[in-house]
C-alpha positions in Angstrom: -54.5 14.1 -79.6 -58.1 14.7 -78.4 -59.9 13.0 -75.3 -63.0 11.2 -74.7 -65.1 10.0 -71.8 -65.4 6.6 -70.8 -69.4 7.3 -71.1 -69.2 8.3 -74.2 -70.9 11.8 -73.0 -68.2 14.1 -73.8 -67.2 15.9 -76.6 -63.5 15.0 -77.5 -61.4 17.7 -75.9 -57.5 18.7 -75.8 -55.2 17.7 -73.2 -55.2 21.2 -71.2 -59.1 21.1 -70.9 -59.2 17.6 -69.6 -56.7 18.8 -67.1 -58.7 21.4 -65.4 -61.9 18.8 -65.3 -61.4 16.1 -63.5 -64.9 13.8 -64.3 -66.0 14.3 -67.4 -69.4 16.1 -67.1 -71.2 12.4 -67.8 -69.3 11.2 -64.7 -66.9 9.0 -66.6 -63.3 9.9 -67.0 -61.2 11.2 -69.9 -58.7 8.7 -72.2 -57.7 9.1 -75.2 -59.1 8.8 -78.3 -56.4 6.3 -79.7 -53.0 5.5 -77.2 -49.9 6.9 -79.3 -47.7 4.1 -79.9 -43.8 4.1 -79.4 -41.6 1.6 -81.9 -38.6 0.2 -81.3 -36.7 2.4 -82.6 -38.1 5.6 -80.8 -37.6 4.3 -77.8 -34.2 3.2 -78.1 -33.2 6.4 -78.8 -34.6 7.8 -75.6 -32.1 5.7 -73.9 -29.4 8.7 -73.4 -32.1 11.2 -72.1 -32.4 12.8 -68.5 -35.3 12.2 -66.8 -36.9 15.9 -67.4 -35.9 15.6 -71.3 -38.1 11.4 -71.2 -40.7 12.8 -69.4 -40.9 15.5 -72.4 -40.6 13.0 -75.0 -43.3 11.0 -73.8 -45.8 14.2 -71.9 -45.5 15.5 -75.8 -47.6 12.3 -77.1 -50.5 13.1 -75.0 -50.0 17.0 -74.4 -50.2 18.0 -78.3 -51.9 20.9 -77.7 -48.7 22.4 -75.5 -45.9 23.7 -77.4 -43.3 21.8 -77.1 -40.8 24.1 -75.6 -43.2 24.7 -72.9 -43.7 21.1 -72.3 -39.5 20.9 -72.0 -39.4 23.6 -69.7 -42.1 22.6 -67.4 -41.3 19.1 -67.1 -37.2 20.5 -66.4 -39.0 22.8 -63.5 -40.6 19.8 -61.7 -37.3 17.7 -61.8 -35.1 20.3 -60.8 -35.3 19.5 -57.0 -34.7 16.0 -57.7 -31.9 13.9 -56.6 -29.2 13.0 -59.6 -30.9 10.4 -62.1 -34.4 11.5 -60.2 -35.6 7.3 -60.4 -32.3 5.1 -59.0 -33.1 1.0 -59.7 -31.4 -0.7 -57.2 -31.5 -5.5 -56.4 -32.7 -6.2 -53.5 -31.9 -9.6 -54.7 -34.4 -12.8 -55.3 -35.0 -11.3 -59.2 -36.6 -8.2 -57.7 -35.4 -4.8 -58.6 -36.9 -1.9 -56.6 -37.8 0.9 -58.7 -36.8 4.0 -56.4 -40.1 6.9 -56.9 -39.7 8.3 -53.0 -37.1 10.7 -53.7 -39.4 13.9 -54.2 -40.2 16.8 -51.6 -43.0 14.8 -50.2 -40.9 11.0 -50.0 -44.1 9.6 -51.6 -44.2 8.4 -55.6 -46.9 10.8 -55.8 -44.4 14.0 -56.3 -43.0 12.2 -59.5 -46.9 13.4 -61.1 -47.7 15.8 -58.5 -44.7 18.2 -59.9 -45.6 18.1 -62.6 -49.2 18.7 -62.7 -48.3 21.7 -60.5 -46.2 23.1 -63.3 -48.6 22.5 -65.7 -51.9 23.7 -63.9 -50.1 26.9 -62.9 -49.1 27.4 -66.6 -52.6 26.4 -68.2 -54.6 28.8 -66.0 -52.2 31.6 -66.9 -53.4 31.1 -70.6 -57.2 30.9 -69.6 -56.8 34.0 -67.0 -58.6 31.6 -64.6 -58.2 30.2 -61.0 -59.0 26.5 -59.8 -60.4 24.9 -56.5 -58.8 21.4 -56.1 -61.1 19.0 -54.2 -59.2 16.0 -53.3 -59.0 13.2 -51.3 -56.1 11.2 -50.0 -55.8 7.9 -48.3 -52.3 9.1 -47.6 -49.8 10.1 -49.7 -51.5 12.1 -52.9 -52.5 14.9 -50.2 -49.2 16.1 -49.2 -47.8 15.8 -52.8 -50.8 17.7 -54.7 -50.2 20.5 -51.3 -46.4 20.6 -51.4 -46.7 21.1 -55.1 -49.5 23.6 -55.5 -48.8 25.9 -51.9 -48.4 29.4 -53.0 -50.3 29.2 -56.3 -51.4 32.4 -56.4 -54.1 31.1 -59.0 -55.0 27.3 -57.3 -56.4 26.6 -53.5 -56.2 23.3 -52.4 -59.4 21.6 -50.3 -57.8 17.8 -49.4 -60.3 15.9 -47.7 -58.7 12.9 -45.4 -60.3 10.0 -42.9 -59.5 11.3 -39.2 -57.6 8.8 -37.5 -56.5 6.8 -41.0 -53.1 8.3 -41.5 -50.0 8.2 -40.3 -48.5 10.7 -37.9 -46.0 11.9 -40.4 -48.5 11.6 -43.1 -50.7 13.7 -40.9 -47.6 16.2 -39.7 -47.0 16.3 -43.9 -50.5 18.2 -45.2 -51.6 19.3 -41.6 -48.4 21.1 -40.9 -48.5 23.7 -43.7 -50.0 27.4 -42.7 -50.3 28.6 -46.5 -53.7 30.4 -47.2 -54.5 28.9 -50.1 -54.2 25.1 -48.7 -57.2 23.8 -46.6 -57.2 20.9 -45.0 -60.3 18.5 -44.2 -60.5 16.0 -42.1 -63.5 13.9 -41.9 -65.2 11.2 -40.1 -65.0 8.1 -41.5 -62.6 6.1 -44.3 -61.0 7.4 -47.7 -64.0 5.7 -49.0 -66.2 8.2 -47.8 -63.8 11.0 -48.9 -64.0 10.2 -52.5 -67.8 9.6 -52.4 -68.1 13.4 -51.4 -65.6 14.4 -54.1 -67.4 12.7 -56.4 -71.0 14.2 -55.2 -69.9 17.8 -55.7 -67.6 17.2 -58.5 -70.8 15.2 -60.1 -72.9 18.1 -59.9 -71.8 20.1 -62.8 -73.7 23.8 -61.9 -71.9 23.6 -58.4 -68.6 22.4 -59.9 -68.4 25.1 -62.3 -69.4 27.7 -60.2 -67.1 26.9 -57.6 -64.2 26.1 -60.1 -63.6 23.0 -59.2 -61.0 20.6 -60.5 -59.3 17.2 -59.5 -55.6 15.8 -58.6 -56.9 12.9 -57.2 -55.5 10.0 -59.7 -59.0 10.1 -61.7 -56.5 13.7 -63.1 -55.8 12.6 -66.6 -52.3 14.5 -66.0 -51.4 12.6 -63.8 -51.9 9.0 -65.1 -49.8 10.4 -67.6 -46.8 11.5 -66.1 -46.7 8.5 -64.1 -46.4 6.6 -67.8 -42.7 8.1 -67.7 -41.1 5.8 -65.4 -42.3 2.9 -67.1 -40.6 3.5 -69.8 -37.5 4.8 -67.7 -37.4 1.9 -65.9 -37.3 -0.3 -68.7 -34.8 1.8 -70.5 -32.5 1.3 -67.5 -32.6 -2.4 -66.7 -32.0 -2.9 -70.6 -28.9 -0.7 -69.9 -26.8 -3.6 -68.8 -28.6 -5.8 -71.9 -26.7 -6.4 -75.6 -28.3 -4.0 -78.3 -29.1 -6.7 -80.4 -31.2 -8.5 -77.7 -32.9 -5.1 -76.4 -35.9 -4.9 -78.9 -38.5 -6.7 -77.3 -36.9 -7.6 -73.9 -39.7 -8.2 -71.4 -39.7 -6.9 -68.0 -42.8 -7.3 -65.2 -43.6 -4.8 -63.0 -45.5 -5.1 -59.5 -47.3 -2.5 -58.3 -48.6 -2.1 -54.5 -52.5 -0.4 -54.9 -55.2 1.2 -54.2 -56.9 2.9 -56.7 -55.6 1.5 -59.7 -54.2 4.6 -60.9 -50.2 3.9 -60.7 -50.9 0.3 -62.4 -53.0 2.3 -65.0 -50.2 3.6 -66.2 -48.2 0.9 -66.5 -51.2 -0.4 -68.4 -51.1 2.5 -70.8 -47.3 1.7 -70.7 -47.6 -1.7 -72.3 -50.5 -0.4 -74.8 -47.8 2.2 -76.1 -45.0 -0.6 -76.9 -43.0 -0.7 -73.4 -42.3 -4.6 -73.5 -44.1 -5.7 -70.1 -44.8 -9.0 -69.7 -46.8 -9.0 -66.5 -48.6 -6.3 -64.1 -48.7 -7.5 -60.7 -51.3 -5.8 -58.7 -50.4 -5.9 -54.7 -52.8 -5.5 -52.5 -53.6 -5.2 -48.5 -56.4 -6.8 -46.6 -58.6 -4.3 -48.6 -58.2 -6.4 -51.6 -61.5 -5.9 -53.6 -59.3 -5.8 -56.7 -57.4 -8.8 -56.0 -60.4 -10.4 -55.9 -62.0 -8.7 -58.8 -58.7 -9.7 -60.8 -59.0 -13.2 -59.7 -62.6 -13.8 -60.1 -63.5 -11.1 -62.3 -66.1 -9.9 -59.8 -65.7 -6.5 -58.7 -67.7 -5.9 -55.5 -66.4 -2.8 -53.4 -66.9 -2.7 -49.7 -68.9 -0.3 -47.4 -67.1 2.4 -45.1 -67.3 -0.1 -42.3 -66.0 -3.3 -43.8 -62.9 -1.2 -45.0 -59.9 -1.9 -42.9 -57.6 0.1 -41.1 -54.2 -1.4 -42.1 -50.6 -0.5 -41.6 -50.6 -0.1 -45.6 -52.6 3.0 -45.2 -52.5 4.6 -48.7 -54.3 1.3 -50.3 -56.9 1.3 -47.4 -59.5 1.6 -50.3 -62.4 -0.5 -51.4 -63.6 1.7 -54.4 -60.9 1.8 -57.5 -62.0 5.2 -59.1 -59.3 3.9 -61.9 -60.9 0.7 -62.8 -63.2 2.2 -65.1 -60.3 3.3 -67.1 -59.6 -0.2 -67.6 -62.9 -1.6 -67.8 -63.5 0.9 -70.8 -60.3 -0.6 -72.7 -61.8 -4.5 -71.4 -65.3 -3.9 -73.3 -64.0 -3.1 -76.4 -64.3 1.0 -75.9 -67.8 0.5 -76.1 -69.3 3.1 -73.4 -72.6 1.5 -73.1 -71.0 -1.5 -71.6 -69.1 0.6 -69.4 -72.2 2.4 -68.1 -74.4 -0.7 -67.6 -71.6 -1.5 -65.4 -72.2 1.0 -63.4 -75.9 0.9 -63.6 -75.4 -3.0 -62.0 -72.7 -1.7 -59.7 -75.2 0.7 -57.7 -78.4 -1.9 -58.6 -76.9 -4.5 -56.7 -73.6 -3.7 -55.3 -70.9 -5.7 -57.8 -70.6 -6.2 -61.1 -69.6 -9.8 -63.2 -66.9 -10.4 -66.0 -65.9 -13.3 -64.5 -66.4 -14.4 -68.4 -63.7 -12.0 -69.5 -61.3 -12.6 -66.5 -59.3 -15.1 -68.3 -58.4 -12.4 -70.4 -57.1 -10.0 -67.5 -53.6 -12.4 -67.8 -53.7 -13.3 -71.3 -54.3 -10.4 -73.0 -53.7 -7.4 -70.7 -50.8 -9.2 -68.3 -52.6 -8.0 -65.4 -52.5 -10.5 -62.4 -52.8 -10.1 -58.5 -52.3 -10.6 -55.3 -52.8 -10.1 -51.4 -50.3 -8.9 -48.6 -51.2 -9.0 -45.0 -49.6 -7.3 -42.0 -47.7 -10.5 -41.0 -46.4 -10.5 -44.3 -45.7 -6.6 -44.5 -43.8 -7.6 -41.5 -41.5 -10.6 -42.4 -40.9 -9.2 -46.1 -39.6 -5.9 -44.3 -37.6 -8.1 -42.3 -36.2 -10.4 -44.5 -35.5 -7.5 -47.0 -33.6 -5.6 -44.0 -31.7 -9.0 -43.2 -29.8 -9.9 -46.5 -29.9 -6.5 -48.1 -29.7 -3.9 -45.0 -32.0 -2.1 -46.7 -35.2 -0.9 -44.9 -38.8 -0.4 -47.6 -42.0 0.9 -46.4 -45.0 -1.3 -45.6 -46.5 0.0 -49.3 -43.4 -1.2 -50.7 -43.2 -4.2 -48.8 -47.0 -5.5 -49.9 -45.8 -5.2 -53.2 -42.6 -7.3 -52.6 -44.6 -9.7 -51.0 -46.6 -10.4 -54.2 -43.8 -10.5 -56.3 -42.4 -13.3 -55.2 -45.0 -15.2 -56.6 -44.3 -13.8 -59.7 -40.6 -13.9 -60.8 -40.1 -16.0 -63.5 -36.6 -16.9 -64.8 -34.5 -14.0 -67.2 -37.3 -11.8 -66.9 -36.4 -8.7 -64.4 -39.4 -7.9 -61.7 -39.2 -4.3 -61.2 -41.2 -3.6 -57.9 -42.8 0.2 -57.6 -41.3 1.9 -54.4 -44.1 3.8 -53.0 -42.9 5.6 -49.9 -40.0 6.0 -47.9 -39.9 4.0 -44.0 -40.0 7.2 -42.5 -43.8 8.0 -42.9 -44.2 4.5 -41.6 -42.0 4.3 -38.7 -44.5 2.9 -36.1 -44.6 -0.3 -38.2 -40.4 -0.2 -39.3 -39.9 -0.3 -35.1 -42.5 -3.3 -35.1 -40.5 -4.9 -38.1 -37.2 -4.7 -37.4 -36.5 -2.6 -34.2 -35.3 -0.3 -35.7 -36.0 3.4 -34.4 -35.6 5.8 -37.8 -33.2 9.1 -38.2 -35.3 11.9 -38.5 -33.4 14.7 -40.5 -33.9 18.2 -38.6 -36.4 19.3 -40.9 -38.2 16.3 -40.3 -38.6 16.6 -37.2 -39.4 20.4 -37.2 -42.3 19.2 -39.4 -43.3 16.8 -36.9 -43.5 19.4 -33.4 -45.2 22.2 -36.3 -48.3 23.4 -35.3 -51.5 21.8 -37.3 -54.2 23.1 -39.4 -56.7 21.1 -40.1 -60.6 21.5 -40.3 -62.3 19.0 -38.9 -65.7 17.6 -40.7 -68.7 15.1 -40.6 -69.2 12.8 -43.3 -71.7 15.8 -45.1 -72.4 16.8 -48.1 -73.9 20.1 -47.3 -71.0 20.9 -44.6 -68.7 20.5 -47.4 -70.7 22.4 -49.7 -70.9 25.5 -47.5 -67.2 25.4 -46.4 -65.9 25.6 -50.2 -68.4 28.4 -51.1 -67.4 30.0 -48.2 -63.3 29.7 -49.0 -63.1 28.7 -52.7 -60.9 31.1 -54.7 -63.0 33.0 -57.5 
């Protein structure tokens, strides 16, 4: 399995070299050269596997260039510190089925990739004798799960750029509360917006970048688009569970997905392009919902740092979907002259149009969309807490919202759990009254000390501050 850009600028490359990139040097992003396929028969014999020994079956499609044993052991490594059957799938009635991803060191979805690509990073610069400076920026959530996996690589330092003022408290308390040398914490004026625009700039200039050793874990990391493929299929595998083997080849499940930058829905994308039966992708999204619109109307027109809005959905508080492009790429046909006139029209004039194709985004991809607003992150974590006594985060809860709108009749709707209430707790008081148990290492996290570097939006600020610290 080799790897191309989107741009069509890149030589086709393994799976371990795509890993350390991030960009491809012609600014696009890496997929693969042809999706692997899974029949129906393959996949029903995952059904009896653990969720270290799936994520192996289905890591080894794109990863051909890792023997296999490795793969197994790496992929057992990341799981270990998970929670019996690592993914529970539990009603919260109405059709929906919450897909449980918050059970990782970080309570975020972002550990199910995040420990993974730590395993594999650490064991891929081992081969190469080499070190790697991770430039990253989080709205939220990916921060603390690239730090908590990567603190104490001895061969990876960590710089994780966030928007002061944007985050949570615990999401804060999470990244800002860990002392180890090699993690370096950013925090700079403006929105996440501006935070990727300044990965991008340095990451974009290829004699800097490779000086400096820079590589990505931000979602644009091919790594972690696929490991997030896993529990797609896992999820499926387990709903069918409770279905008759003779009607479980072909048995159509939709999944909704709250987001941001279109990288977890990616994945369910690839998902349904390598035979998981999917009959609809339901794209949530908050009041910054640029691709709501752009899946609606086929228009994709991001907004500026100041007409992104602060929400109480912080992780999707994002107006440019470095992921799209991904998808746009498979929407032209592969053809990467398309996909870079695009881009050419997206910085001429500040959108781009296939509102010609968009009635293709449902018909043939399964990819439809809606918005989520605080009053309705509100009621739906009410309502949700009233018949079920359960209590979902206000990530979750967008994506509950839109599903609603989406269940059909004998075809399960398998929401994405994206955090648990406890990074949100502010807005889970608002919601329901309710004041949240902290565990004591919680709240020792919470009272910790901070570390944090605060920063203008500037280029050549960043610049000097990652020559200055960047491992080598």
């Amino acid at each position: 399995m080799q790897y191309i850009s989107t741009r069509g600028g890149m030589q086709p490359q393994p799976f371990s070299e795509t890993l350390l990139e991030g960009l491809a040097p012609d600014g696009g992003l890496a997929v693969p050269e042809q999706l692997p396929t899974v029949d129906a028969a393959t996949l029903e014999s995952w059904r009896g596997l653990s969720y270290s020994q799936l994520a192996t079956e289905v890591l080894a499609l794109f990863a051909t260039d890792i023997p296999r044993e490795d793969l197994a052991r790496m992929c057992e490594a990341a799981y270990a510190d998970f929670p019996d059957g690592v993914v529970p799938l539990r009603s919260i009635g109405g059709g929906i089925t919450l897909v449980g991803l918050s059970e990782g060191p970080t309570l975020a979805f972002k550990d199910m990739a995040m420990q993974f690509l730590g395993q594999i990073l650490e064991y891929v610069l081992e081969k190469k004798d080499s070190v790697l400076n991770i430039l990253g920026a989080t709205s939220g959530d990916t921060g603390s799960a690239a730090e908590h996996a990567l603190r104490g690589k001895d061969r990876v330092s960590v710089f994780m750029l966030s928007p002061q003022g944007r985050m949570s408290p615990f999401q804060r308390a999470q990244m800002y509360s860990l002392q180890d040398a090699n993690i370096h914490n950013i925090a700079v004026e403006g929105v996440f917006d501006d935070c990727q625009n300044l990965v991008k700039a340095l990451a974009g200039d290829l004699e800097f970048k490779r000086a400096q050793h820079l590589g990505a874990v931000n979602s644009i990391n091919l790594a972690r688009i696929t490991a997030q493929v896993v529990y797609y299929f896992w999820a499926w595998l387990r709903v069918t569970d409770a279905v008759e083997p003779e009607f479980r080849d072909g048995f159509e499940v939709s999944f909704t997905v709250p987001s941001g930058n279109f990288g977890n829905i990616l994945s369910g994308f690839f998902a349904k392009g390598m035979g998981v039966p999917v009959r609809r992708l339901v794209l949530a999204a908050n009041e910054n919902n640029v691709l709501d619109e752009f899946f609606r109307t086929g228009v994709y027109r991001p907004r500026s740092a100041a007409d992104t809005l602060a929400t109480s959905s912080p992780s999707m508080d994002i107006s440019k979907a470095s992921n799209l492009e991904r998808f746009i790429f498979d929407l032209v046909g592969r053809d990467a002259t398309r996909v870079v006139g695009a881009w050419d029209d997206l910085a001429a004039q500040g959108f781009f149009d296939f509102s010609a194709d968009q009635p293709r985004f449902g018909s043939e991809f399964g990819i439809v969309s809606g918005t989520s607003t605080h009053a309705d992150r509100l009621e739906t974590i009410r309502s949700v807490h009233e018949t079920t006594g359960e209590i979902i985060d206000p990530h979750t809860a967008d994506g509950v919202k839109v599903a609603r709108s989406f269940v059909e009749q004998d075809v399960p709707m398998l929401v994405l759990e994206t955090a648990k209430p406890q990074k949100f707790a502010e807005t889970i008081a608002e919601a329901v009254g309710v004041d949240l148990e902290f565990s004591p290492e919680l709240r020792e996290m919470l009272a910790a000390p901070q570390k944090v570097v605060e920063m203008p939006d500037d280029e050549a600020a960043l610049r000097g501050y990652i020559e200055t610290h960047a491992r080598h």
